[in-house]
Each structure stands twice: as C-alpha cells, then as structure tokens.
Steps between C-alpha positions, in 0.01 A plus 500: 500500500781705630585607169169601376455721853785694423387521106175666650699708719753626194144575298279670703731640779208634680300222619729322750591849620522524884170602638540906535152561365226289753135526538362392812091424508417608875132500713461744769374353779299785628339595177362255241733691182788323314766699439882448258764625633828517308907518467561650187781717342349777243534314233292212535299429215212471778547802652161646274328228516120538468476135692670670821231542804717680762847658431538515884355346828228663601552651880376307755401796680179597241375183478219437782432177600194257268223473688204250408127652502403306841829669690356858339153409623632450843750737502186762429301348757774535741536922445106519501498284842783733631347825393157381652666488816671836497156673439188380706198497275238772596104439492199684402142484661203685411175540699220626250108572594221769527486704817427354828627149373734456736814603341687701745366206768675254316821683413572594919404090535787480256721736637477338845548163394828621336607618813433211719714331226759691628529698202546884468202688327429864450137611397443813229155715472405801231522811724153609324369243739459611876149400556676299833804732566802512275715311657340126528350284286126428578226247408139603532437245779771689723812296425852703517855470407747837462575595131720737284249772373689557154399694183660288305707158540839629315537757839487155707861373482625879601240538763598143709839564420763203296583338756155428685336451121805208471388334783160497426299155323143618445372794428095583511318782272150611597244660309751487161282574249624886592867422461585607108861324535343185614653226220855667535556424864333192496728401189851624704350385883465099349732473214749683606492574877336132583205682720229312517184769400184452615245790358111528568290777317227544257500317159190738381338846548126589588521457147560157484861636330865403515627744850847618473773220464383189689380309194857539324681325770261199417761362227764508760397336776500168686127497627188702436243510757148609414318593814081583479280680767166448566207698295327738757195464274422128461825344736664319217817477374654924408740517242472833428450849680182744465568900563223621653538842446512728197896569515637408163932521596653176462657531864276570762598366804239446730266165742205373511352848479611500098545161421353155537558164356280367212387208324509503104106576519511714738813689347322561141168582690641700730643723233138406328357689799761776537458624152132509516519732810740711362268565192212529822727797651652692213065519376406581818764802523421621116141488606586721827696767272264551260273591766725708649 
C-alpha cells in the first residue's frame, strides 16, 4: 500500500499536495445566505469558476437581522401603538337642523358639560351674526356663554394666540354654515391638533339647499346629530325652514320675524301660497299702472 501511495504521488503530483487552495461552506447566522469563502493563489484552476457563490464574506455590517412575518406584524403594531400615543386623536361633532331647533341650545349644553369635565373649551360665532351682541353665544330661549366673533376660522389660532390654542381640548363653532374655510380647520383642529370640534349650523337654506360648508364635514366626522323644531302651522315635527318674506339672498339673517319652522306640507304649501300671492301683488300693481 505504501508503494502504490507514493506511485500516485510520483503520477499525479498534485493531488496529495498540501492544502493551499481550501473552500470553506459557511451560514451566517444573522442572515439566512450561504456564502464560499476561499484560500487560493491566482492560479487555481477554480479561481473562474462559474460554481463559485461568494468570492468573499459578505460584511456583517449590511446584513440586518431575519425576521419572521409574526415579529414584523408586531414590530408594526408596536410603532403604530407608540405613535398613537405621541399624538392624541382629535374628534368631530356636528349639530344639524332647521331654525329654532335647538341647535345653539344644545351646543352651550355641550360646551358646559366639557367644562365641568374639567376640560378647556373655546366657543367661535360668524361676525355677520350679532342679533344678541357680538361677543356671546346665544340661544333663543336666553341661554349664554362668551364666544370668539371671527370671520373666518383660519384667523382663530392667531387671534387666541399658540400657546392658549395648545392648551385648549374643545373648540365650539356657531352658526357655521357662514364659515367658507369650515372642512380645513376642522380637518387640522382633529387630525392634526387633537381638538375635539363640536359645530352646530344649518344643513339647508329657505330653499331647502345645501348652506355653506356644514354638509361637507359630514364625511369626517364622529357623530351627526339631526335636530327638528316644531311646525308653527300644524305643531308637528319641522325639518325644514319657511321665509316669510319676499327676500330672495341666500343669507339673510334674521328671527321669528323672517323665519319659522315647517313641516314638509306646510313647507311646499307654504311656498304653494307664497307664489300665488306674489302673482296676486305683481297683478294688482300692473293693474294700478295702467290706470295711472
């Protein structure tokens, strides 16, 4: 046996050769790759190998560590929980109805309930509206609570000044069907401020149409509240609200001396009625011209 080794060893000189050309098979256990690494001199026969995975151990460094889908799932749910808690989640309430449904009732109810709560509130009103003085908010049965009288909301922030607006948790907005930039502070006040916004004001015109911008904060808030009245003609449920005069301007701001809470048959008779004695009056004053 001795002699044959050393026959093999005469013949092919190469293959007992001491081991300066060694492939090692590694697994890196922070990454799920298999990788060759290699002692070679240039002229291995090896060296160009097409069967050669990795020339080189990777770095350590790049490789980030395997993680199964459950650890990603909680890993996520982790960030979300921690983000959740950096940023307190805002709210939206709306408080929709005809005139004299109690809106502006409800919302100081609100308002006051917040504050026995212990929590901070400021109220907001159109400026259009001083039918009770400019600077409170007023119900039609004689409740009060002081207010911001604002053209629009964006002046708000600037007006209270950062710091009070910071400390601040609910804000109120009377009569908003006249604020145009209603959706956009609502929007930044709960998303991004965490305010909880609490807004009363008229879903429809005399008209029974869409008024300003309450109806487009309907898609982002919590809670919708649809208040009614009472009709003035037969005492049931008003959903609607019945100009009595022969103004045609969308806004008109104006009482019981303009306005007054309808039924559905009452509303479409009541305009019924109002177009037949418009016809009555515009004959009556062709008919006094041409005698004239």
């Amino acid at each position: 046996m001795l002699a044959i080794s050393r026959m093999k060893s005469v013949l092919c000189p190469g293959f007992f050769k001491p081991a300066t050309n060694t492939f090692a098979l590694g697994f890196h256990t922070q990454n799920p790759i298999f990788f060759l690494s290699r002692n070679m001199g240039s002229s291995s026969p090896l060296q160009n190998s097409r069967f050669l995975l990795n020339q080189t151990k990777p770095s350590t460094a790049s490789l980030k560590p395997f993680k199964n889908p459950s650890q990603q799932t909680r890993s996520l749910k982790m960030e979300v929980n921690s983000s959740s808690q950096q940023s307190t989640s805002g709210e939206i309430h709306v408080i929709v109805g005809p005139m004299f449904a109690g809106k502006t009732t409800t919302l100081i109810k609100r308002m006051k309930t917040e504050c026995s709560n212990g929590r901070n509130f400021a109220l907001i009103k159109s400026n259009k509206d001083n039918r009770y003085g400019l600077e409170s908010v007023a119900s039609h049965d004689g409740e009060k609570l002081p207010c911001w009288p604002l053209a629009n909301l964006s002046s708000f922030r600037q007006r209270i000044g950062l710091e009070e607006y910071d400390k601040l948790e609910v804000i109120g907005i009377d009569e908003a069907q006249f604020f145009e930039d209603l959706y956009d502070f609502c929007c930044q006040a709960a998303d991004q401020d965490g305010k909880t916004v609490i807004v009363a004001g008229l879903d429809g015109d005399y008209l029974r149409r869409s008024f300003g911008s309450v109806l487009d904060i309907i898609p982002i808030a919590d809670t919708v509240t649809k208040l009614t009245a009472r009709c003035e003609l037969c005492g049931k449920r008003a959903f609607f609200t019945l100009r009595k005069t022969e103004e045609t301007e969308t806004e008109l701001i104006a009482g019981a001396e303009v306005y007054m809470p309808v039924c559905r048959k009452h509303y479409v008779s009541g305009q019924v009625v109002k177009k037949a004695a418009r016809t009555v009056l515009e004959t009556q004053k062709v008919e006094c011209n041409s005698v004239l």
